[in-house]
N, C-alpha and C positions, 0 to 999 in steps of 0.2 A: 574436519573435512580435509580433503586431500591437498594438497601444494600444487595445484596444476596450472597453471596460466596460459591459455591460450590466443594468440594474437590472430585478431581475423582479416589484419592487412597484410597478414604472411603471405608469400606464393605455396607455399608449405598446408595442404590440406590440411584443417582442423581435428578431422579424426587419427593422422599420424603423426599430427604433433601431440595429441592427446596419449595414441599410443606407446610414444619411444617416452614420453613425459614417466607416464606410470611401468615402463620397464627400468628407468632409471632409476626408480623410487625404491626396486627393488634389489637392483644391483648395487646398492647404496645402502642398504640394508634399512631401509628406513618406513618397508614393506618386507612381511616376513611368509614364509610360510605359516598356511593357518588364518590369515591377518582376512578381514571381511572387508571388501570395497563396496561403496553402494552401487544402487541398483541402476541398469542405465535411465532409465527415466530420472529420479533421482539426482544424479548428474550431471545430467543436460539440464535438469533445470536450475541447479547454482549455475552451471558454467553458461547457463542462456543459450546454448545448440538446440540442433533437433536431436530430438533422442536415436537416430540411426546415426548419427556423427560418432555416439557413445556406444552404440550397435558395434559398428562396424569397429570400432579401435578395439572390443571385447573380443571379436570374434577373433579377429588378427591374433591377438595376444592367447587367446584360448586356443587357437592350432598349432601356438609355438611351444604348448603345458606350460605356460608362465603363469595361467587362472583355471581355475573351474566352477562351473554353475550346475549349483543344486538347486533342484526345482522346492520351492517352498522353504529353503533357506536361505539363496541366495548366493552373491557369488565370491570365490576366496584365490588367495594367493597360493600357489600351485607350488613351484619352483624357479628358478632364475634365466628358464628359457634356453641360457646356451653354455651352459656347462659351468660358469664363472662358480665358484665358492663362496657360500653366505656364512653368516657366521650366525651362531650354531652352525658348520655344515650339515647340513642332513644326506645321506644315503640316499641315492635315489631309486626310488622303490618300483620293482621289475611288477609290481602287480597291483589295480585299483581298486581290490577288490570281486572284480567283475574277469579277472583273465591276465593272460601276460600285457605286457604296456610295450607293444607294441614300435610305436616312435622312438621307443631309446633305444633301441636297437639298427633302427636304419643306419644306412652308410652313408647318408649322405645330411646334409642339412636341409630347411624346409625350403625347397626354390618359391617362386613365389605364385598365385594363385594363378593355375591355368584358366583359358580361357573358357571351356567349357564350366566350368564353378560360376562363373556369370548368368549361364541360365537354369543351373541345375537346382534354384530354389523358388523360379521367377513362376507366374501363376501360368497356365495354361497357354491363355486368351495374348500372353505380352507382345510388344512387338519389337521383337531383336534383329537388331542390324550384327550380331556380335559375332557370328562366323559367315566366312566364305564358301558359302556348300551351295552346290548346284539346287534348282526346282523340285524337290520333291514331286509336285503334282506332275510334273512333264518326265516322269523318270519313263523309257519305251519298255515298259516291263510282258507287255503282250510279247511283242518282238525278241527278249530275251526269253518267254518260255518257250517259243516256237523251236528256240536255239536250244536251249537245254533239254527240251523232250530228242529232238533230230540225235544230240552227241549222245544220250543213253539209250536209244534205240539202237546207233551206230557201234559203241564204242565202250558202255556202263561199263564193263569190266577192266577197260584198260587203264581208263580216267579216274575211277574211285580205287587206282592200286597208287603204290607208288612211283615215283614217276625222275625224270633226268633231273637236277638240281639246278642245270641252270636253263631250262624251262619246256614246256612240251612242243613239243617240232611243229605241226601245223602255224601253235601262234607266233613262233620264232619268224616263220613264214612272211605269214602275215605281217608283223612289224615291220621284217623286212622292207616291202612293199611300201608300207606307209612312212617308213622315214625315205626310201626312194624318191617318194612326191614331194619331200621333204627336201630334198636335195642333199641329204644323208649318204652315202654312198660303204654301207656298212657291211659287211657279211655275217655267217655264222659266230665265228669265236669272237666277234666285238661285241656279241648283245647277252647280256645275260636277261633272264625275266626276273622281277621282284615281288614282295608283298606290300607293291606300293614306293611310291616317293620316302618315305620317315624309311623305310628298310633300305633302301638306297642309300640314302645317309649314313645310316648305323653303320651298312657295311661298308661304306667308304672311311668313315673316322674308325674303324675296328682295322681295316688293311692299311690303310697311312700314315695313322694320328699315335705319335706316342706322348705320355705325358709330357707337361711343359711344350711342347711344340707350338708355335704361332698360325694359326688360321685366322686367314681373314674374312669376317661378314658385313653384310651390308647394316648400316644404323641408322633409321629402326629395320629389323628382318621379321622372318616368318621365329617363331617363339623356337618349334619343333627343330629346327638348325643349330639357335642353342642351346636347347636342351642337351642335344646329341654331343656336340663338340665339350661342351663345358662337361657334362658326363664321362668324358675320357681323358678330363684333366689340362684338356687343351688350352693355351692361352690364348682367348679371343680377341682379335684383335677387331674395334668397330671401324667403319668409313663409311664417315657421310653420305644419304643419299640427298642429293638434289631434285627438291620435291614442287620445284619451278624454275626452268627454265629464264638463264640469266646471259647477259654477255660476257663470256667463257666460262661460264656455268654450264652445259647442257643437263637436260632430264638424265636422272641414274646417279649410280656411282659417282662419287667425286673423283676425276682423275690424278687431280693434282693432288690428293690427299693421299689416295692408294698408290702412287708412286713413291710418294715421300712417304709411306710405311713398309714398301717393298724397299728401299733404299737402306732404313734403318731397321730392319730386322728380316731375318731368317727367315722366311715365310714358309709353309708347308704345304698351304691349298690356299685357292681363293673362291669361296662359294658364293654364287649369286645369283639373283634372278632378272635376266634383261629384261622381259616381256612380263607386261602388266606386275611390275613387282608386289609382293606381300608384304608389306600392309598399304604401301603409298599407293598401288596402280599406276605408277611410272615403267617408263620403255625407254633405253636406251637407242639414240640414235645412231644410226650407221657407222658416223663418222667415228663415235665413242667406241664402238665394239670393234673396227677395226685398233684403235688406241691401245683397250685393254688386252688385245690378242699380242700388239708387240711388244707391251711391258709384261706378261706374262711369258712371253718366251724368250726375251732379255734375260729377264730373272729366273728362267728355269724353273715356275711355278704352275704348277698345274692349274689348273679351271674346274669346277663343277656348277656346272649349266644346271639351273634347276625350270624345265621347260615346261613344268603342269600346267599354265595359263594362258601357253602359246596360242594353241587351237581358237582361244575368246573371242579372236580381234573384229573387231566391229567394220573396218574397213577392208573391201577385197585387197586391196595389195597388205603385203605381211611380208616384214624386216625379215629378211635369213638369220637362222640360229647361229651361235657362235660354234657350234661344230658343224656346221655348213661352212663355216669363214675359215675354219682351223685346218691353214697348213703345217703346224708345228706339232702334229699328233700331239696337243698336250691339254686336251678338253674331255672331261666325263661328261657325258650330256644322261639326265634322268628327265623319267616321265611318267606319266601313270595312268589310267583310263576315269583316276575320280572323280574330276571337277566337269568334265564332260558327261559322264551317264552314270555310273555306278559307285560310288563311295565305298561302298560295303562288300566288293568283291575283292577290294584290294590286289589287281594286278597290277604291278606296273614293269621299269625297265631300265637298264641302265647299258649306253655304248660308249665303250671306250676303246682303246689300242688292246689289241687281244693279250699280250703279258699282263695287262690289269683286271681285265675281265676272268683269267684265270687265278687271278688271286682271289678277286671276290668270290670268286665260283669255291674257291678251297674254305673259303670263312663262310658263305651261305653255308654248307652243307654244318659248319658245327650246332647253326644257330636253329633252321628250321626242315634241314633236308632238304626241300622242294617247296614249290609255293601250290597250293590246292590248283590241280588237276583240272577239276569239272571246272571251276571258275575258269581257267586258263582254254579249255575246248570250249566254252560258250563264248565267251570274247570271241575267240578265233571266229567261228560260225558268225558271231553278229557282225566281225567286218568283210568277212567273207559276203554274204547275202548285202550287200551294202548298206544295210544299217544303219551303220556307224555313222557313214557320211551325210544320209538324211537325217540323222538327231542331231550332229554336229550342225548342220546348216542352219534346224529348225531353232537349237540354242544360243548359236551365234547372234540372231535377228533377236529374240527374245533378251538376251542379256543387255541386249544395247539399246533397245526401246527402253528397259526398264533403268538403264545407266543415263539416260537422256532425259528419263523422266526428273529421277532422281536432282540432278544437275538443275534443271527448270526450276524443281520446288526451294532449291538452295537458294536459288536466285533471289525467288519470289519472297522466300521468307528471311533469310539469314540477314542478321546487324552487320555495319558497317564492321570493316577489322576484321572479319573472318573469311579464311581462305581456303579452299580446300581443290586439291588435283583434280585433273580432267581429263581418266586414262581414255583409250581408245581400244575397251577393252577388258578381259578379266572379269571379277568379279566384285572388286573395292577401291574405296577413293579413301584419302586423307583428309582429315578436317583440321583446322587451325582454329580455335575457338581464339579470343580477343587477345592480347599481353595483360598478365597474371590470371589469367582463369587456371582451376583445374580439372582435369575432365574427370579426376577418380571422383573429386566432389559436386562435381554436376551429378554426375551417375547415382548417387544416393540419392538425389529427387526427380529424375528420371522415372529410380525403378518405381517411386511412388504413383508415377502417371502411366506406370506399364509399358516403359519404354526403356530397354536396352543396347549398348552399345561395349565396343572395345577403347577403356581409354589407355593412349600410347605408350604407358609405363610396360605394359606386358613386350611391346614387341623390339625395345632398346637393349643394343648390348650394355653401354656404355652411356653416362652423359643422357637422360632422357629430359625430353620436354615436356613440362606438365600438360601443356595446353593441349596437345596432340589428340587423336583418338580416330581409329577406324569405323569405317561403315563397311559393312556387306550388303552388297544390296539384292543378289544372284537370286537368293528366295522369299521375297518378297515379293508382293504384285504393285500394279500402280499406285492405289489407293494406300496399302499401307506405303510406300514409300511417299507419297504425298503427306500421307496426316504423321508417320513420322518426322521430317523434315519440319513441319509447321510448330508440332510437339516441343522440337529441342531447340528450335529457333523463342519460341515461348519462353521455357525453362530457361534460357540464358539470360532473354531481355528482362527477364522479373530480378536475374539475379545483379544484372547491372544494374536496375534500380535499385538492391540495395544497396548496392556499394556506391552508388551517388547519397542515398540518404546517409549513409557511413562517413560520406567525404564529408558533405555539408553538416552536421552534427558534430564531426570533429571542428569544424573550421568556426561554429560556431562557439565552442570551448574554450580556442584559443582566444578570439575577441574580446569573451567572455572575461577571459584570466590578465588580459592586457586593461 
């Protein structure tokens, strides 16, 4: 049998301590290629887990080609995962068989499991809190064909060609207009249009970011910021967010930390989201955002405002953006039409000092020409016809009933020791499960009761907290967000009873052995 030992007073989830256990087996050469491991059932039952504890550390190790499972043989030792030399070396073989082998050729190494892979196996009926997407069932899709029939009646030819790169003049327009209500005071060459917030980014770390350069993100952030920056070789740098308000702590950013990282290094951007942030649902107060406007033009470092959750806010009054506040022209402010109506039309936008926006404008054109047309004239049309503004109203009410709900069943159900934000806003809140829990291994019996969530590891630069894990709550209705909440409040308190019979059982050993 294998040499594994697993400790389940670790803070260290048992399926990754299981996992790095049996990569080391390998690197050590004491696992070969060829070599057969049992089966996870099998497993789990010497090592006393459940058999997805031994699931989940296969699967890991299986996406990195370190195992493979054959159905009716069973499963075998692959290769060494990340390049190290076993001995025998073997050749690493360009084909399985079945086609070329694909993953040895990527340029990059494996990042780690995005978040949609969380629901891309889960049964139909589940109930996932695990992304932040707007209502499905309240999408104004009557309203958008009214728009879409008027702009090909009007226009089909000119909208299905191709079109200005950086974006079609009517919704140039329009935007206009709405960052004016904004308090945005922007014209033409400061706006370019995008395919979205994640294009935004792209093409800000493609015009800025050379390798080795310093960026700074909020820790934990939105994953897709990572992705981006670390993709262009950037050195990311994390800062803490403050995910409860302390005295001289405010909600956001840490001040005192992103100063003293602006201080010791070179910085090249600083990306962040004030309003209802991604993953915490924190907001930066007034007094911070005027802060971070004067250590960012102290230090002659640009800002990129990431504004897509602004619109959410559940109370009429609504903080000014940081490029409302920015007298130092030194703020990218992006945004996008998703989290409010359309996900899938991917407009969005970016305004900055017009020498930047004609940069991006020279990098858009390498990467997509233009961003679709028709999507860009129906928008228009839908904020044109005011639209916009009655779906915006009718989602705002809607997200915060359902954010208040949410909040209630927390109450009602959640164990003492757990904590979790309480934006005013957005579309997610942070949860703090007890000291030592962890959320990737809650999640494994979670999915067992059909219930899904994001635990915090995904969305840390740096330095993450087991305990951590996001909720989305945007598309869910009352009910499930109630029997959710009840659900994982359950799943927890079961699991601290074992770990009281764990306490007690040990303690009785030790009496035992005195």
């Amino acid at each position: 049998m294998l040499p594994v030992h697993l400790q389940p007073e670790s803070h260290v989830p048992l399926y990754i301590q299981l996992r790095d256990q049996l990569r080391a087996l390998v690197h050590a050469g004491d696992l070969r290629p060829g070599d057969r491991i049992p089966a996870s059932r099998e497993l789990a039952a010497v090592l006393g887990v459940h058999r997805t504890t031994v699931a989940n550390a296969y699967a890991e190790l299986e996406s990195e080609g370190l195992i493979q499972g054959h159905v009716g043989r069973g499963t075998f030792i692959q290769g060494n995962g990340n390049g190290l030399k076993l001995t025998p070396p073997p050749p690493p073989p360009l084909t399985n068989g079945n086609g070329l082998r694909w993953e040895l050729l990527f340029a990059d190494e494996r990042g780690d499991e995005i978040l949609s892979r969380l629901t891309a196996s889960a049964p139909e009926d589940a109930l996932s809190f695990v992304m932040a997407r707007p209502a499905v069932d309240y999408f104004p899709v009557e309203e958008l064909q009214i728009c879409v029939n008027a702009v090909l009646r009007r226009e089909a030819t000119d909208v299905l060609n191709l079109g200005s790169s950086d974006g079609y003049a009517p919704l140039k327009e329009a935007l206009l207009e709405l960052l004016s209500q904004d308090g945005i005071a922007a014209k033409d060459e400061n706006l370019l249009v995008t395919d979205g917030c994640q294009q935004a980014l792209d093409l800000i770390s493609k015009a800025f970011v050379r390798p080795g350069d310093c960026v700074v993100l909020e820790n934990p952030t939105y994953p897709g910021a990572g992705a981006i920056f670390n993709g262009a070789r950037a050195r990311c740098l994390g800062v803490p967010v403050n995910t409860h308000a302390e005295p001289g702590k405010p909600l956001g950013i840490d001040l005192e930390a992103l100063e003293a990282t602006l201080a010791a290094n070179r910085v090249k951007l600083i990306v962040l989201t004030p309003d209802f942030q991604n993953p915490t649902g924190t907001s930066m107060p007034l007094v911070s955002r005027r802060k971070l406007l004067e250590l960012a033009s102290r230090h002659q470092v640009p800002v990129v405002e990431d504004h897509i959750y602004a619109r959410l806010h559940s109370r009429d009054e609504r903080l000014p953006s940081l490029k409302h506040m920015d007298r130092s022209n030194l703020v990218i402010h992006i945004d996008s039409f998703s989290k409010v109506a359309f996900p899938g039309l991917r407009v969005g936008w970016i305004v900055a000092p017009a020498a930047a926006i004609e940069r991006l404008r020279l990098v858009k054109q390498t990467t997509d020409l233009h961003t679709d047309q028709l999507a860009q004239a129906s928008l228009a049309e839908f904020l044109r016809r005011g639209y916009f503004s009655k779906h915006l109203a009718k989602m705002r009410k809607l997200y915060a009933t359902r954010l208040s709900v949410l909040d209630e069943a927390l109450h009602k159900y959640m164990p003492e020791d757990t904590r979790w934000t309480r934006p005013e806003g957005g579309m997610c809140l942070w949860l703090e499960l007890p000291p030592g829990f962890d959320a990737s291994e809650l999640l494994i019996h979670a999915k067992e009761r059909g219930l899904l969530f994001a635990p915090g590891r995904y969305f840390y630069v740096q330095s993450h907290l087991p305990n951590t894990l996001r909720l989305g709550f945007a598309n869910l209705n009352e009910k499930e967000l109630v029997r959710g909440a009840a659900t994982l409040a359950d799943l927890l308190r079961i699991e601290m009873r074992k770990r009281q019979r764990g306490v007690r059982r040990a303690e009785r050993s030790r009496v035992a052995l005195v």
